[in-house]
N, C-alpha and C positions, 0 to 999 in steps of 0.2 A: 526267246531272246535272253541270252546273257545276261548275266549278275554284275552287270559293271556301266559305267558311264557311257551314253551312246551316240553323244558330240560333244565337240571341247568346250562349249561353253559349262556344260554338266560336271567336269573333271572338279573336284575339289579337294585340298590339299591333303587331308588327313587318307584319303584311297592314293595319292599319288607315292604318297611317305610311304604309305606299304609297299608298294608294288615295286618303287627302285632300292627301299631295304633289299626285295627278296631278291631282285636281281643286283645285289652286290655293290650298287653302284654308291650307296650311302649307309656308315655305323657309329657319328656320329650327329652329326647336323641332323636335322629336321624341318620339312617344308612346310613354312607357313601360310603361303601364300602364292595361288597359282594364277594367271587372265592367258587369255586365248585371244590371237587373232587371226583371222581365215587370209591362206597365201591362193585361194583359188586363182582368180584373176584369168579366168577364162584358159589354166590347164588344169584345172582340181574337178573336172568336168565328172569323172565316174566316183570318185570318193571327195568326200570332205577333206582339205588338210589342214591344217593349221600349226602354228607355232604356239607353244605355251611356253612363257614367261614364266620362270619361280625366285621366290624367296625363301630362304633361312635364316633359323634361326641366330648361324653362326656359321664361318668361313668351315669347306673342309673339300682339300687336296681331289678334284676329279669331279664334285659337281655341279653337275650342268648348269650355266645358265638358262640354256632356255633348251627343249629339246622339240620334235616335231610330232604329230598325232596324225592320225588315218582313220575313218570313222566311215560308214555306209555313205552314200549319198543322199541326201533329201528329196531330190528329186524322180518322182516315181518313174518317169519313164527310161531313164539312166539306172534307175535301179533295179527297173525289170532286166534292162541289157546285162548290169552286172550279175544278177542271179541267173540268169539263163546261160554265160557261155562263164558262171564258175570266177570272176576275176576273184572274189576276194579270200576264198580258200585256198587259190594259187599263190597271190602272193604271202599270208600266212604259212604256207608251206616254205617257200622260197625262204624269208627270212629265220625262220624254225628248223630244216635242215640242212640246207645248202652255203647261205651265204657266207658262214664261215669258211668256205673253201673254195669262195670265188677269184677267181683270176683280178674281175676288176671290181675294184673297190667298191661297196657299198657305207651304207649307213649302219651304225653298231644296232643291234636290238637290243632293245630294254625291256620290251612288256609286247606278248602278243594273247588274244584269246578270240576264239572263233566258236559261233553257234552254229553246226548244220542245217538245224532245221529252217533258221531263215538267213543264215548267212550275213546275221548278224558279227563285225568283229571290231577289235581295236588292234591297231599297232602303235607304240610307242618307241620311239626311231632319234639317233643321234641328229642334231642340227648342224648340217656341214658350212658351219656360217665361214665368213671371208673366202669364197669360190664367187663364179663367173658364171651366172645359169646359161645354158644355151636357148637359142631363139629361136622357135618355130617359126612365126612370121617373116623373121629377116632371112633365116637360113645359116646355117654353119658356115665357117670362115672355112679358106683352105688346112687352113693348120688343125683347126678343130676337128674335120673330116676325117682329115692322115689319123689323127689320134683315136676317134671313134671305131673306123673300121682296123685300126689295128686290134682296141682292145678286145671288140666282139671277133675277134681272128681266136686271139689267144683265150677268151670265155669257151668258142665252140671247139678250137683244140684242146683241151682239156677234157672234154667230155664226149670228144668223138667217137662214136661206137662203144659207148661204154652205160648208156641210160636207159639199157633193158633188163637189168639185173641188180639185183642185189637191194638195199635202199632206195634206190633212182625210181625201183617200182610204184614208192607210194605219192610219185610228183605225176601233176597230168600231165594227160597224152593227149595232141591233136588229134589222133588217130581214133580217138571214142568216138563209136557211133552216135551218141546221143548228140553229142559235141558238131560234130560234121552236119548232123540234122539242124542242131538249132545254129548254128549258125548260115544255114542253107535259106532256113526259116526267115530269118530278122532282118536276111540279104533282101531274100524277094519282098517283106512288109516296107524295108524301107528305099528299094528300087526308083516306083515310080517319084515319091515327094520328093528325093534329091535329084532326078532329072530333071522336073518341075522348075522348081526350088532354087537351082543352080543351074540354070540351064546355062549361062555364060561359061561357066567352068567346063564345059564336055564338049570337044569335037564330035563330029556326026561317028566318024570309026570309035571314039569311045564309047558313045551310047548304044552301039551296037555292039559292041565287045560286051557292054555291062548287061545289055540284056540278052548274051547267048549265054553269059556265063549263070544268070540264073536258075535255069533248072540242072545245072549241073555241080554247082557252086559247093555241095556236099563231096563229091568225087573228087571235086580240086584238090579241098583241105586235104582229104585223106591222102591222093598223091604225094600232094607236099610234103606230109608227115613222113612218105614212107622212102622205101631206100637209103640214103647216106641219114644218118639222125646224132643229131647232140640236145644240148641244155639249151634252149632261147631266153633271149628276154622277152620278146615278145611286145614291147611297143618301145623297141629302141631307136629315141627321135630325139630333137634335138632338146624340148622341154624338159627330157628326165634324162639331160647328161650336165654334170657340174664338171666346172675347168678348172684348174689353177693349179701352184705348186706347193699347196699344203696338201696337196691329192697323193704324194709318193712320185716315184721316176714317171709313171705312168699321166700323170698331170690330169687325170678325168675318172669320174665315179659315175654310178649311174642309178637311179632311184626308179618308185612306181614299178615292183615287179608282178603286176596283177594279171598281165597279160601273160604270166612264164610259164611254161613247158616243156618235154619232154615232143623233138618236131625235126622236119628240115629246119637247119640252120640259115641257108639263103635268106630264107624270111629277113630274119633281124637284117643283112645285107639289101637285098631291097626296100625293105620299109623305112634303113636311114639312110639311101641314096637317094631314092626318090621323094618321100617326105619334107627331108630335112636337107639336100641340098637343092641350094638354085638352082632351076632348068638351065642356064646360062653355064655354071660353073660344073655342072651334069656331062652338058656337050663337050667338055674341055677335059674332065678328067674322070669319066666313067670306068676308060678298061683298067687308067692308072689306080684305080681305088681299087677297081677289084681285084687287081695284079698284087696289091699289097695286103689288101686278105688270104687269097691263096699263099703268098707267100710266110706268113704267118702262121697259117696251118702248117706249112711243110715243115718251119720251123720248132711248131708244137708236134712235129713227127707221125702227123698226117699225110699217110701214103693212097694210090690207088684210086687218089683223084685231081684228074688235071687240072689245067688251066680251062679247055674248051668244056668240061664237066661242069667247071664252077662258072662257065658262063650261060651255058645251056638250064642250070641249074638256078640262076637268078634271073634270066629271062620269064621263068615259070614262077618266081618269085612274083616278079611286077605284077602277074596278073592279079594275084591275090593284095593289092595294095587296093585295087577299087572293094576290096570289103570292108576297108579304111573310109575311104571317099564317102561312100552309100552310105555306111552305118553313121559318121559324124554328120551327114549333112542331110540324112533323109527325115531326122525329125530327134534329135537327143536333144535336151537343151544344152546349148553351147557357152552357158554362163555368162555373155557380156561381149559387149563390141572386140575387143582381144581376141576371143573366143570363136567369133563371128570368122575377126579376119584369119586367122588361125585354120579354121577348118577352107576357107576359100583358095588360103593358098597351096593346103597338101593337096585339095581337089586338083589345081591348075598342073602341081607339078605331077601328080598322078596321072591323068590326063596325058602330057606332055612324054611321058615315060610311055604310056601304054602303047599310044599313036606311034611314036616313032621306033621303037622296039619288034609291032607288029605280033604282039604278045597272045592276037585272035589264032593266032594259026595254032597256038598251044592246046586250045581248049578240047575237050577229050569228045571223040565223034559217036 
């Protein structure tokens, strides 16, 4: 375990004073005075997050009032999930190499540090205060939508065929063996308790989708991964996208990169159609979302893949959102009635996607 604080209540000012000296962000002031308080609220589900409050000694030009932290989870059986499929050395990497050349706006880093051996880390991250968080429960407006799937257009064009070489090599790959196992693994532990569990949430064609896809559920990943590949975010939903126009032209940031990789990019396109819009608003403007991702890419000078590509390409998407479904609802603690209702309704609109898509006939024979 790391040399360093390992929840924000532990952060105390005289280790915070160091840490934003070295990272530039302060050389005169001095913080006196730091409190924390937890923004879980039933999406801080795999990490802790919290806001920390400070004080100085004296005014100075750039800092922070309050900035954000990232810490392990407390909870063991979330914690097993995050150590097993890797979240928190992903996004340490994320924001350590990449973010500075992301398309869509993130959060500035101030302070990251990571222990291997148990996956111990902290992030220390800009607070993008006066923004509009987006709502998983309620579901993305139409305008928030249009702006989502543009910006993850312009994230995977940017890195289109370009994240097998050079740098890009030391960000994960869905495509590890190990990776494709345990996530095969955690699929099938947590199968039956969220059929169970939620049985209201699953048409009979989905629960039979969910349970052909488990012993194959390892082959999926890897498909996904392979062929056309960029950058993901990897749980882009509507909880980790900020709105507003202190955001740039672009009016939307996006945070939580624990789930990022090196993969099919459809992913991120499926997981915030189906996730994060209404079934209702799904039926009305599905091909038009996707029409304006592809068209984005073309813009970002992405050739060599159609439109019938990038449909055929997130149909096989959708299937892989019931590893979304299972894994939140087969048995993670969900932090609090939010939380609760939160995982019920990506199940419903999962569900609702899988069924009427017909996403079984995907699954590899």
């Amino acid at each position: 375990m790391g040399n360093w604080p390992h929840n924000a209540a532990a952060v105390k000012a005289e280790w915070l004073d160091g840490v934003m000296r070295r990272s530039d962000v302060l050389s005169n002031a001095r913080i006196t005075g730091v409190s924390s308080a937890n923004l879980g609220l039933g999406v801080g589900i795999m990490a802790e997050v919290s806001r920390l409050s400070i004080t100085y000694d004296k005014p100075e030009e750039g800092a922070p009032a309050s900035i954000i932290s990232k810490f392990p989870t407390a909870d063991p059986t979330n914690l097993g999930v995050a150590r097993m499929l890797f979240f928190y050395p992903r996004e340490v990497a994320f924001y350590t190499k990449l973010a500075q050349y992301s398309p869509i706006r993130t959060p500035r880093l101030f302070h990251a540090e990571l222990d291997m051996a148990d996956h111990s880390f902290v992030l220390l991250l800009e607070d993008m205060r006066n923004t509009l968080p987006g709502d998983q429960v309620a579901g993305l407006t139409p305008a928030q939508a249009e702006a989502a799937i543009t910006a993850i257009g312009r994230l995977h064009g940017a890195w289109w065929g370009k994240v097998d070489s050079g740098e890009m090599d030391a960000l994960f790959d869905f495509r590890n063996p190990d990776y494709c196992m345990a996530v095969q693994g955690g699929y099938q532990g947590f199968l039956a308790p969220s059929l169970s569990n939620f049985s209201d949430c699953y048409s009979d064609y989905t629960r039979k989708t969910a349970e052909a896809l488990a012993p194959v559920a390892a082959q999926v990943v890897k498909e996904l991964s392979s062929g056309m590949r960029s950058f993901l975010h990897g749980d882009y939903r509507a909880d980790n996208l900020l709105f507003g126009p202190s955001l740039g032209a672009d009016g939307i940031a996006a945070v939580d990169w624990q789930i990022s990789g090196r993969g099919g990019p459809l992913y991120d396109v499926a997981y915030l159609i189906c996730n994060s819009v209404p079934t209702a608003y799904r039926h009305q403007a599905e091909k038009a979302l996707l029409r304006r991702y592809h068209d984005t890419l073309l813009q970002m000078g992405v050739t060599g893949f159609s439109f019938d590509d990038c449909w055929e390409a997130y149909r096989f998407a959708v299937l892989c959102g019931l590893f979304v479904a299972v894994f939140t609802t087969g048995g993670m603690d969900v932090g609090n009635q939010r939380g609760l209702e939160m995982v019920r309704a990506v199940a419903r609109r999962v569900d609702a996607a899988v069924s009427e898509l017909k996403v079984a006939d995907l699954l590899p024979r």
